[in-house]
mmCIF file of the protein (N, C-alpha, C, O) and its ligand, coordinates in Angstrom:
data_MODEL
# 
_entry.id   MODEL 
# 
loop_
_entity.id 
_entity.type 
_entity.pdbx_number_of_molecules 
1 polymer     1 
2 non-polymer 1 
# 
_entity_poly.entity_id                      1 
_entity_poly.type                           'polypeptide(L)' 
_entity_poly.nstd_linkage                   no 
_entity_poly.nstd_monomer                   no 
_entity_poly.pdbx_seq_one_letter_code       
;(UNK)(UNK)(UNK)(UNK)(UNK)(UNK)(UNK)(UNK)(UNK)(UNK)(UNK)(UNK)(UNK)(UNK)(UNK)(UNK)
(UNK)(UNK)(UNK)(UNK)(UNK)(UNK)(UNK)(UNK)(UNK)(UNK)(UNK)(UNK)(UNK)(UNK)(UNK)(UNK)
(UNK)(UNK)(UNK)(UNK)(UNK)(UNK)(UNK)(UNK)(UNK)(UNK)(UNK)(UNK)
;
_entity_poly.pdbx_seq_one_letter_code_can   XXXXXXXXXXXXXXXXXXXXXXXXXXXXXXXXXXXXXXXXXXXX 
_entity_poly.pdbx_strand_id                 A 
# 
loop_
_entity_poly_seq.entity_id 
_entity_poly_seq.num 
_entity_poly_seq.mon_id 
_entity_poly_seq.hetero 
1 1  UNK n 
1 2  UNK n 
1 3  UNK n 
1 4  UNK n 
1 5  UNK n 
1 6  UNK n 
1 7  UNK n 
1 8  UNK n 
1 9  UNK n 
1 10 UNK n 
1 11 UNK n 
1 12 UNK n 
1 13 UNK n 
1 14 UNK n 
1 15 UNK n 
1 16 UNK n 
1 17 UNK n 
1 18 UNK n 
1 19 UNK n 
1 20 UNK n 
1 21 UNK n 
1 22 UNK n 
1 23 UNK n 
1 24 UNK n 
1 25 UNK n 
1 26 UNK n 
1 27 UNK n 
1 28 UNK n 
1 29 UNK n 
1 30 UNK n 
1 31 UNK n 
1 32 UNK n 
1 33 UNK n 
1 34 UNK n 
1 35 UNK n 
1 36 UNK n 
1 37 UNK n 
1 38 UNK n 
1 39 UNK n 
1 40 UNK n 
1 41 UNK n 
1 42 UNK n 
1 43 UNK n 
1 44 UNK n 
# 
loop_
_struct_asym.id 
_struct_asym.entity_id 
A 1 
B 2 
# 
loop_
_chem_comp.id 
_chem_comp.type 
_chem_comp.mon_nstd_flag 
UNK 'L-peptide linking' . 
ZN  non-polymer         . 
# 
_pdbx_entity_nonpoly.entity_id   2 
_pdbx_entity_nonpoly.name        ? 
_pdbx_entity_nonpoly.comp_id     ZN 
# 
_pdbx_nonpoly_scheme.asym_id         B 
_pdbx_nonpoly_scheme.entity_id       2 
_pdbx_nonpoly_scheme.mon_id          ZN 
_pdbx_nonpoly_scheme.ndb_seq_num     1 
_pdbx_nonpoly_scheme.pdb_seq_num     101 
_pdbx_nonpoly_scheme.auth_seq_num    101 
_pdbx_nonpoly_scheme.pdb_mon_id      ZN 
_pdbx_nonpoly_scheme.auth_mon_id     ZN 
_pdbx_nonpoly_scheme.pdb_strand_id   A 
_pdbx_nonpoly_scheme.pdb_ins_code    . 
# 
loop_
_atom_site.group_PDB 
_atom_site.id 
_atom_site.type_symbol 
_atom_site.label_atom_id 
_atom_site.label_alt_id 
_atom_site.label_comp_id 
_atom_site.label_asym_id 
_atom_site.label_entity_id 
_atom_site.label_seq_id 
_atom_site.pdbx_PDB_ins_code 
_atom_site.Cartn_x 
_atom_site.Cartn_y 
_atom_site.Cartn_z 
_atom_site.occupancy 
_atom_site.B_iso_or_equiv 
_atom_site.pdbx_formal_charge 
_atom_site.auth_seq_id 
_atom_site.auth_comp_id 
_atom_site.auth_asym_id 
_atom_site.auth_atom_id 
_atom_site.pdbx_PDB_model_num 
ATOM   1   N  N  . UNK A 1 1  ? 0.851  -1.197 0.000   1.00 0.00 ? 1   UNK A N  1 
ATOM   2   C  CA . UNK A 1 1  ? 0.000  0.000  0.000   1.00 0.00 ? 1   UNK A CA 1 
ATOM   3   C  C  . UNK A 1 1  ? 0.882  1.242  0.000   1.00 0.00 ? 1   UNK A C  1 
ATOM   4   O  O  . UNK A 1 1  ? 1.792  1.252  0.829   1.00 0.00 ? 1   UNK A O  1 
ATOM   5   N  N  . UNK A 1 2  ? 0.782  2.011  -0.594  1.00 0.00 ? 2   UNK A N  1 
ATOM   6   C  CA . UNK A 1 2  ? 1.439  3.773  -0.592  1.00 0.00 ? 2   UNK A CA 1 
ATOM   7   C  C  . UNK A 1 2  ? 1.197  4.562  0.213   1.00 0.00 ? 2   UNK A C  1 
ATOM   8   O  O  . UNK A 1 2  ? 0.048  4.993  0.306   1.00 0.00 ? 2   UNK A O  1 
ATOM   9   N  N  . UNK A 1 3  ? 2.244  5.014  1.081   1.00 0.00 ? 3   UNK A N  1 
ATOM   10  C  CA . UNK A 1 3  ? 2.108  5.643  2.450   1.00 0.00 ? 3   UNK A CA 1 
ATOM   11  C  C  . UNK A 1 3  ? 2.604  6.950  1.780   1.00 0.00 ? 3   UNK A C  1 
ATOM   12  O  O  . UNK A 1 3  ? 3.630  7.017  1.104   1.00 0.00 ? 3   UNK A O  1 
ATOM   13  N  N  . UNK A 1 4  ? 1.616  8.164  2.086   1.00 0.00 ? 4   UNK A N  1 
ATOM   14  C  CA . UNK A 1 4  ? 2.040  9.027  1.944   1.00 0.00 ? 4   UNK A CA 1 
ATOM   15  C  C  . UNK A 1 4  ? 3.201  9.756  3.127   1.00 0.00 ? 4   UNK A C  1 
ATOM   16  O  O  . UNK A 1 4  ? 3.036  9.696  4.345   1.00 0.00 ? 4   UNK A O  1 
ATOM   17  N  N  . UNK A 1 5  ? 4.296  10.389 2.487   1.00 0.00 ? 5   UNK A N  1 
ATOM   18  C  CA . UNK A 1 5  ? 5.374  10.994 3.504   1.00 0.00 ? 5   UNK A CA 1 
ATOM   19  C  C  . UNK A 1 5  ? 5.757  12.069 3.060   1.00 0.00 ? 5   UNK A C  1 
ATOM   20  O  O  . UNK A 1 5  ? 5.884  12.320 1.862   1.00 0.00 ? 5   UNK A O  1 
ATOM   21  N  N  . UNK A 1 6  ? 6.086  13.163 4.396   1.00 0.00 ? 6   UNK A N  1 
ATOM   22  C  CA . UNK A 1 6  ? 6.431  14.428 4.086   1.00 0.00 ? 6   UNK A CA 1 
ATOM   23  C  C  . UNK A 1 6  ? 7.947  14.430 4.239   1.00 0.00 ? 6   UNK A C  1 
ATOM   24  O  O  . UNK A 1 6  ? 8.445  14.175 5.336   1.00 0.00 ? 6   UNK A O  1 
ATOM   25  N  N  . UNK A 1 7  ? 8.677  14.704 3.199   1.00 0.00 ? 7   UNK A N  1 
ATOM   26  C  CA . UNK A 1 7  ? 10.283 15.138 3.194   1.00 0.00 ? 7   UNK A CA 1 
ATOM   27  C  C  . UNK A 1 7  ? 10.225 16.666 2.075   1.00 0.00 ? 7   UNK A C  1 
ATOM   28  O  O  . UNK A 1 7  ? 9.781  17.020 0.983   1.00 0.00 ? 7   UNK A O  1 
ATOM   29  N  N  . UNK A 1 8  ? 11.147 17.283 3.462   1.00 0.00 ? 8   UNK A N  1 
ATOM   30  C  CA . UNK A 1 8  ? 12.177 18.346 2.204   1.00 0.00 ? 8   UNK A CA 1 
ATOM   31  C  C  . UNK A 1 8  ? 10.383 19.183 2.117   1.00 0.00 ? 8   UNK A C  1 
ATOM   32  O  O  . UNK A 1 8  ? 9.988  19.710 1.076   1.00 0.00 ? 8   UNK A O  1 
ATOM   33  N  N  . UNK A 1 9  ? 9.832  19.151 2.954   1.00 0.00 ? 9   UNK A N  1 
ATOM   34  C  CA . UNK A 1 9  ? 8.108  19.815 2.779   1.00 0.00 ? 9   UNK A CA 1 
ATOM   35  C  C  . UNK A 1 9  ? 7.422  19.722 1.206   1.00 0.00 ? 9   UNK A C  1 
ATOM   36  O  O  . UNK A 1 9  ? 7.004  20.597 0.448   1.00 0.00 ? 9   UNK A O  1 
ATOM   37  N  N  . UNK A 1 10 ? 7.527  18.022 1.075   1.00 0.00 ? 10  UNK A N  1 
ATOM   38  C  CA . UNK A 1 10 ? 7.125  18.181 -0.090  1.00 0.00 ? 10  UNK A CA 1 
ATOM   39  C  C  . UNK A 1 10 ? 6.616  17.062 0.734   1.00 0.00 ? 10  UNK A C  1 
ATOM   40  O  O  . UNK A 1 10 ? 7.139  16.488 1.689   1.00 0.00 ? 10  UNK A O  1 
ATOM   41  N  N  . UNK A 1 11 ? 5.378  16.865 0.097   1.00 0.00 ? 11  UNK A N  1 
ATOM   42  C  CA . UNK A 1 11 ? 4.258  15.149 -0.014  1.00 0.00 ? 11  UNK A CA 1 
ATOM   43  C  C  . UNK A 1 11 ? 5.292  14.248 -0.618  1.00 0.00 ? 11  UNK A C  1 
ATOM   44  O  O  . UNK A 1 11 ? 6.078  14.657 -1.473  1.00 0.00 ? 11  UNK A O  1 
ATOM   45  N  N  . UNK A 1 12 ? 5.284  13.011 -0.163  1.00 0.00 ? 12  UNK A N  1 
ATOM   46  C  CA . UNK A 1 12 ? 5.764  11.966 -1.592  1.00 0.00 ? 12  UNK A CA 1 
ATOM   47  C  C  . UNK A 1 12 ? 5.241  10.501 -0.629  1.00 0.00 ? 12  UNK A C  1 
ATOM   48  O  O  . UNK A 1 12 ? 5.005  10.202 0.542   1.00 0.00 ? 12  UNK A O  1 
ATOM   49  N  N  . UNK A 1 13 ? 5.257  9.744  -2.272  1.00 0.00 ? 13  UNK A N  1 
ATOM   50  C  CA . UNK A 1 13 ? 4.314  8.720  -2.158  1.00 0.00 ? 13  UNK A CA 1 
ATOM   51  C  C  . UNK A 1 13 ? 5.309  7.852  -1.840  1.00 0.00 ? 13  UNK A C  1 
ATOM   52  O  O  . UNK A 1 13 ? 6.271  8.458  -2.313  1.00 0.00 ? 13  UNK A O  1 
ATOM   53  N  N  . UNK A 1 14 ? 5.794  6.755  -1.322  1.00 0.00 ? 14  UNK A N  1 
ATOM   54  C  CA . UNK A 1 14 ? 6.443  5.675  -0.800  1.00 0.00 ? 14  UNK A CA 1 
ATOM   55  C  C  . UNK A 1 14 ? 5.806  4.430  -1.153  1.00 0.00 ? 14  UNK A C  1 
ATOM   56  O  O  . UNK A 1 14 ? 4.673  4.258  -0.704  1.00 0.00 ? 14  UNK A O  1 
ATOM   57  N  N  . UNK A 1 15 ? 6.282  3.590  -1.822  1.00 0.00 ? 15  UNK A N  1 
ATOM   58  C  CA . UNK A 1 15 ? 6.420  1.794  -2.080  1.00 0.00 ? 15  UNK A CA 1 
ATOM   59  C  C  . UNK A 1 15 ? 6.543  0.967  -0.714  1.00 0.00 ? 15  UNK A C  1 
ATOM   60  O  O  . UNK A 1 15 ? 7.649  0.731  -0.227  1.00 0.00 ? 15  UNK A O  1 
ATOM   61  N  N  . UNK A 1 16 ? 5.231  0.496  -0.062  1.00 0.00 ? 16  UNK A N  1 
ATOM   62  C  CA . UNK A 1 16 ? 5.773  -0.176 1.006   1.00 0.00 ? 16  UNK A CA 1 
ATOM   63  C  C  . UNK A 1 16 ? 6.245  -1.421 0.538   1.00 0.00 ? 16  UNK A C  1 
ATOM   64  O  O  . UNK A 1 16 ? 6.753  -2.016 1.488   1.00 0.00 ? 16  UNK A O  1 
ATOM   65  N  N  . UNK A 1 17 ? 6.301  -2.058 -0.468  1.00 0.00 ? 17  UNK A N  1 
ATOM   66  C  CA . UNK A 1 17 ? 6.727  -3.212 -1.001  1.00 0.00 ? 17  UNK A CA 1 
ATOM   67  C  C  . UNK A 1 17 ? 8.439  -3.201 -1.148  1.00 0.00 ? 17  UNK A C  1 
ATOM   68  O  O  . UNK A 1 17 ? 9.218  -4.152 -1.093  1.00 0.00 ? 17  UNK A O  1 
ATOM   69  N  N  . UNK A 1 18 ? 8.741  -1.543 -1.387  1.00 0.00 ? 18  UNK A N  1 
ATOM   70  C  CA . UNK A 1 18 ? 10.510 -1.700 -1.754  1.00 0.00 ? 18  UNK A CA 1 
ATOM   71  C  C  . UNK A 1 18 ? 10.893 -0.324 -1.493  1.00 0.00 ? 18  UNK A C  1 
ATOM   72  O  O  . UNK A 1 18 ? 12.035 0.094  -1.688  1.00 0.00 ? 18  UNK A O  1 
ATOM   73  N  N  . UNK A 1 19 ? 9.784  0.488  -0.980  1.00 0.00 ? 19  UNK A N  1 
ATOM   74  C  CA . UNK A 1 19 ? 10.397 1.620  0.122   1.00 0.00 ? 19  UNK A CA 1 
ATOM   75  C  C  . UNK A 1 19 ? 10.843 2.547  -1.195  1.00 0.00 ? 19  UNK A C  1 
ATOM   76  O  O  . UNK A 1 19 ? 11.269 3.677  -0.953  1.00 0.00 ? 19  UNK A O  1 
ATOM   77  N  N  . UNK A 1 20 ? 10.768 2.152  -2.423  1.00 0.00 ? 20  UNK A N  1 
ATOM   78  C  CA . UNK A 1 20 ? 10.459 3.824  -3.244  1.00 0.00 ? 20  UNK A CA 1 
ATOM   79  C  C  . UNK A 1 20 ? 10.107 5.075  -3.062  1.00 0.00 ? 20  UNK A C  1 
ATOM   80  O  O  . UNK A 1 20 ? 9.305  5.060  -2.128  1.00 0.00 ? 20  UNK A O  1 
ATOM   81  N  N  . UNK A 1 21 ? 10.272 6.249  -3.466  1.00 0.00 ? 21  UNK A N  1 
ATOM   82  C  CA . UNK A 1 21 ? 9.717  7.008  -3.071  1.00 0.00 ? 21  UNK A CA 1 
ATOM   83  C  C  . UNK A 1 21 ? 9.375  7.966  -4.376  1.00 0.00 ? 21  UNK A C  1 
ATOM   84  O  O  . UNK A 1 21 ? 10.220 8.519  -5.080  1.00 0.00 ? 21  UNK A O  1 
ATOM   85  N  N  . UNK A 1 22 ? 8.189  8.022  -4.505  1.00 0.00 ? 22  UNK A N  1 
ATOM   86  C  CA . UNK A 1 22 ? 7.444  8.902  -5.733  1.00 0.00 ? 22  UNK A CA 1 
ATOM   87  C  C  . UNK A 1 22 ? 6.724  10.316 -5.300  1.00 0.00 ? 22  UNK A C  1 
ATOM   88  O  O  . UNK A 1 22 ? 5.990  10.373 -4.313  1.00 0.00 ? 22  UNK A O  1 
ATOM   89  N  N  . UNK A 1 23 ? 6.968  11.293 -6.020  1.00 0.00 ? 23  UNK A N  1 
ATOM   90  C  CA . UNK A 1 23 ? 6.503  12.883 -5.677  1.00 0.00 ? 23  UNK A CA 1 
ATOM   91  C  C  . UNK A 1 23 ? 5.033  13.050 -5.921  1.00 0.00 ? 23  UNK A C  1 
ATOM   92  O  O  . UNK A 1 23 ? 4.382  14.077 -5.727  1.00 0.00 ? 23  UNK A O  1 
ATOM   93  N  N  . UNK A 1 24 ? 4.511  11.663 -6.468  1.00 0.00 ? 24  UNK A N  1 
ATOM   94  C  CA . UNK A 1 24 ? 3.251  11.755 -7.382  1.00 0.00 ? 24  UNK A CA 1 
ATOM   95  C  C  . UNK A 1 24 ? 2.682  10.957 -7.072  1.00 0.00 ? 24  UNK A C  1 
ATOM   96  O  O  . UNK A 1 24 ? 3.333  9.934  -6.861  1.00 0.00 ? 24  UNK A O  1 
ATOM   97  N  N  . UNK A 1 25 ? 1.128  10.875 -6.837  1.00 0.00 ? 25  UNK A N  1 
ATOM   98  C  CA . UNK A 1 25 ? 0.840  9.440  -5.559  1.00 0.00 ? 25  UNK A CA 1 
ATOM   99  C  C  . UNK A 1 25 ? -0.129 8.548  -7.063  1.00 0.00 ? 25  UNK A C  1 
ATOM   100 O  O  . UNK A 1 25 ? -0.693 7.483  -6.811  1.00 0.00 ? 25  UNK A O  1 
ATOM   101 N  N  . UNK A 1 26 ? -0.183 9.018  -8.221  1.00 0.00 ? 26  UNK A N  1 
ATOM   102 C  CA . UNK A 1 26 ? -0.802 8.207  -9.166  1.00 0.00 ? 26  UNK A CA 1 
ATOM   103 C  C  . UNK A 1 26 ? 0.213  6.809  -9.666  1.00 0.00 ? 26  UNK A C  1 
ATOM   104 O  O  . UNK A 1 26 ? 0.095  5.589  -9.777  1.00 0.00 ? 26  UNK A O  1 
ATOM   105 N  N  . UNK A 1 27 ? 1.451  8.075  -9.913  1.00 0.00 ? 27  UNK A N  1 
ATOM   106 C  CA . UNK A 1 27 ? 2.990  7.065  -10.089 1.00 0.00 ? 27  UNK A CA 1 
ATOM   107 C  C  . UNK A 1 27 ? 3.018  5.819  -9.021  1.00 0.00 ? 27  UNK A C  1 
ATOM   108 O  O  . UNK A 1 27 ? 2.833  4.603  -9.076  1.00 0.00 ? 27  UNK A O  1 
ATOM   109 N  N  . UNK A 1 28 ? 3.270  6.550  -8.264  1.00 0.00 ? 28  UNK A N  1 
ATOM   110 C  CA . UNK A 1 28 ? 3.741  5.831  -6.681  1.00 0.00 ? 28  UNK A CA 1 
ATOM   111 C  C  . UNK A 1 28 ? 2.740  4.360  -6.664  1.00 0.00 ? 28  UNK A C  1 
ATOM   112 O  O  . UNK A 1 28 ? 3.130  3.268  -6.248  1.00 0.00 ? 28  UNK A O  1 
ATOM   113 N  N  . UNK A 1 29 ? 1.793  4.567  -7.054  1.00 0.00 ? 29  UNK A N  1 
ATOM   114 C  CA . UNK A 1 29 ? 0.227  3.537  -7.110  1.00 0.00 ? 29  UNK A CA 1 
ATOM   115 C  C  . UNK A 1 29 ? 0.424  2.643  -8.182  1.00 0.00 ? 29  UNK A C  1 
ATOM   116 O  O  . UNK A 1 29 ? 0.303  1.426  -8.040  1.00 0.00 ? 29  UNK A O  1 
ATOM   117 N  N  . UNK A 1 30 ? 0.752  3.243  -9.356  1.00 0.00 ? 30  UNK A N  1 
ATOM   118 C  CA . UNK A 1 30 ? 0.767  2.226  -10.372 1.00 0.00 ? 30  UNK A CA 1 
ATOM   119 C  C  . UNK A 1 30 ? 2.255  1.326  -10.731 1.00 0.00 ? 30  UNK A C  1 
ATOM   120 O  O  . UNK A 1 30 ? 2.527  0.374  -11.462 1.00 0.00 ? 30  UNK A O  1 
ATOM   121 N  N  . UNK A 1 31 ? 3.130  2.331  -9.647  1.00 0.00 ? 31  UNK A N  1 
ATOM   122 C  CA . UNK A 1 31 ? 4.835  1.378  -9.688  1.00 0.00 ? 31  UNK A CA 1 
ATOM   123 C  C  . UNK A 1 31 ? 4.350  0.379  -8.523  1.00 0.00 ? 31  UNK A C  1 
ATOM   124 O  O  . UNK A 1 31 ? 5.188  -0.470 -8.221  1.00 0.00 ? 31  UNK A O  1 
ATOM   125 N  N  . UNK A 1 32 ? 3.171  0.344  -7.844  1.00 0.00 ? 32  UNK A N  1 
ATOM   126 C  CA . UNK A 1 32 ? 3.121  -0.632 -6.492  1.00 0.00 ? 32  UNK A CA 1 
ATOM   127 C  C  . UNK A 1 32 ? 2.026  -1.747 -7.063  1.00 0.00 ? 32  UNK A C  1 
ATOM   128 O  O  . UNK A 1 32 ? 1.801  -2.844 -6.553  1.00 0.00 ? 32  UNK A O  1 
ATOM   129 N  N  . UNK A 1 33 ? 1.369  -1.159 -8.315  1.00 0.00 ? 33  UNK A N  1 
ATOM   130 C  CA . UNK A 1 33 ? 0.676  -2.665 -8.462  1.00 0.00 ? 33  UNK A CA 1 
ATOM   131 C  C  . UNK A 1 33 ? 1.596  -3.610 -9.603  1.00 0.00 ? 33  UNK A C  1 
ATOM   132 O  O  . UNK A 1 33 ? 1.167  -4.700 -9.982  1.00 0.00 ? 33  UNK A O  1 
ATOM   133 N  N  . UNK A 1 34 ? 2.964  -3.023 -10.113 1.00 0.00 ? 34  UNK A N  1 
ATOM   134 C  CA . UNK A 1 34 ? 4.020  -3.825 -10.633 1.00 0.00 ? 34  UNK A CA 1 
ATOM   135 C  C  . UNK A 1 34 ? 5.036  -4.217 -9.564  1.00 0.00 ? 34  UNK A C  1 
ATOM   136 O  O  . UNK A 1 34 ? 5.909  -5.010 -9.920  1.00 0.00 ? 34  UNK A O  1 
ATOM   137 N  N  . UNK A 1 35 ? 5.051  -3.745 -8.211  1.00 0.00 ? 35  UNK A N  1 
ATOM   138 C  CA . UNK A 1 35 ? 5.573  -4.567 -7.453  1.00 0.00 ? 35  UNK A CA 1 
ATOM   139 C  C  . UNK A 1 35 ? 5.569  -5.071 -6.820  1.00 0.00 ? 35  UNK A C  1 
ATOM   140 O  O  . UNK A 1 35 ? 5.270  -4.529 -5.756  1.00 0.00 ? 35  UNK A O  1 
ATOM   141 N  N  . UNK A 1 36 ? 5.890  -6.642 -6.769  1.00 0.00 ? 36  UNK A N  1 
ATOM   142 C  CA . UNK A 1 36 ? 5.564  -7.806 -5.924  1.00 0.00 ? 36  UNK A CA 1 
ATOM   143 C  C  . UNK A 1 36 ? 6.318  -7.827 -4.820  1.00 0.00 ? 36  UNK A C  1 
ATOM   144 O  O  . UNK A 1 36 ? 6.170  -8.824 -4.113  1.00 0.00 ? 36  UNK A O  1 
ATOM   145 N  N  . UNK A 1 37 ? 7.424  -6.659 -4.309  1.00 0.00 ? 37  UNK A N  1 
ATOM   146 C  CA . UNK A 1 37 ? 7.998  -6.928 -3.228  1.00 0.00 ? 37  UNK A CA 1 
ATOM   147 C  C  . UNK A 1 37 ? 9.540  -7.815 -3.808  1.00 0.00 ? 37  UNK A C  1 
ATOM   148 O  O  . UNK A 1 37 ? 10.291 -8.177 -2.902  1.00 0.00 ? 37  UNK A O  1 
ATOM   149 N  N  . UNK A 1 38 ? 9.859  -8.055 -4.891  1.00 0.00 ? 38  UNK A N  1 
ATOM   150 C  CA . UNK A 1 38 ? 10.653 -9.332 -4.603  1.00 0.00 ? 38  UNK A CA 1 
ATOM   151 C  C  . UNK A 1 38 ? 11.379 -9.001 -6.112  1.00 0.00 ? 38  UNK A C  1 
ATOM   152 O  O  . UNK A 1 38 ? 11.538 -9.898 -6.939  1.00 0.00 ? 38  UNK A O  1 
ATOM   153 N  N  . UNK A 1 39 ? 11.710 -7.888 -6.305  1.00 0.00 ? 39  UNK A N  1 
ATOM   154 C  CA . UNK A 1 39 ? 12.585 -7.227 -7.790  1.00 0.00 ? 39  UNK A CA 1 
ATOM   155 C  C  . UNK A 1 39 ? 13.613 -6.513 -7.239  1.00 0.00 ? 39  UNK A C  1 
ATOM   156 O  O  . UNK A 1 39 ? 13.698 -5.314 -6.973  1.00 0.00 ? 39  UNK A O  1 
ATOM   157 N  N  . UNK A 1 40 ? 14.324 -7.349 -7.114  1.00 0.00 ? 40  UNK A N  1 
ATOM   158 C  CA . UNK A 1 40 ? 16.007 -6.665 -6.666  1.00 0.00 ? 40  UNK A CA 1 
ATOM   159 C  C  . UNK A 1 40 ? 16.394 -5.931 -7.127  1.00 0.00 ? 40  UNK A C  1 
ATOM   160 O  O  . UNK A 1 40 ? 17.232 -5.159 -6.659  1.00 0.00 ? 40  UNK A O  1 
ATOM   161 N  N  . UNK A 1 41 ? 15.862 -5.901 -8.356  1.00 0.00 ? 41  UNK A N  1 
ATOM   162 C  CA . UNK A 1 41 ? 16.241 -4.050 -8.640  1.00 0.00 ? 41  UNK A CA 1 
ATOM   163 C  C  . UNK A 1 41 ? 16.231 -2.838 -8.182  1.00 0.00 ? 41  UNK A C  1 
ATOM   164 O  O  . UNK A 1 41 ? 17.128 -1.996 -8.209  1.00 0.00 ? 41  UNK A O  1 
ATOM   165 N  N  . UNK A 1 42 ? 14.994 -2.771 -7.684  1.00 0.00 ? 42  UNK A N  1 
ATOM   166 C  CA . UNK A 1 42 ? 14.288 -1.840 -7.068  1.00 0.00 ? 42  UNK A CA 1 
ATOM   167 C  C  . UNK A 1 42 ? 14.989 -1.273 -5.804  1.00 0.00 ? 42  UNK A C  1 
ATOM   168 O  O  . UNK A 1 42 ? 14.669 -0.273 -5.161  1.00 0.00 ? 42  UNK A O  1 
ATOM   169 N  N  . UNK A 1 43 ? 16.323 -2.389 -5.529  1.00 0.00 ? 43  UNK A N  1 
ATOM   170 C  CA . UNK A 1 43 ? 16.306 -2.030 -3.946  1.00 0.00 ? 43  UNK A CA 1 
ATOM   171 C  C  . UNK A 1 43 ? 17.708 -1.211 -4.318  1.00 0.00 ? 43  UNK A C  1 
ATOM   172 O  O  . UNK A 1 43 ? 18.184 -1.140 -5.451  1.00 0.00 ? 43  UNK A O  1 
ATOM   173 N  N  . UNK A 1 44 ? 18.191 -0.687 -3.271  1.00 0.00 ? 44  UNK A N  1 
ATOM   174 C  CA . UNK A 1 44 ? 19.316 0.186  -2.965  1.00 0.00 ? 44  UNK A CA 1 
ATOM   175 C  C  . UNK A 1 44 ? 20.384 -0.492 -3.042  1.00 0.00 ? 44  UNK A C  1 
ATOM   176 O  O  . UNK A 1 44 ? 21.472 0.042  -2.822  1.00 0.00 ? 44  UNK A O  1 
HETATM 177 ZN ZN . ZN  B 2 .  ? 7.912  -0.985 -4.986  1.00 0.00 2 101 ZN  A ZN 1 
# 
């Protein structure tokens, strides 16, 4: 689910699946129903 978070006083949308972080909560939503949690890419 996409937790919205305030950094830098801006909104941004967060990936609880891989802890992304998107400025745009439509983005943020549609990168979280392509992620299953388990794309090593994604991570740091
Ligand atoms: Zn993700």
């Amino acid at each position: 689910m996409v937790e919205a978070t305030e950094r830098d006083g801006m909104t941004w949308y967060q990936c609880e699946n891989c802890g992304l972080l998107f400025d745009d909560e439509s983005d943020a939503r549609q990168h979280e129903e392509n992620c299953a949690g388990d794309e090593p890419d994604y991570l740091q």
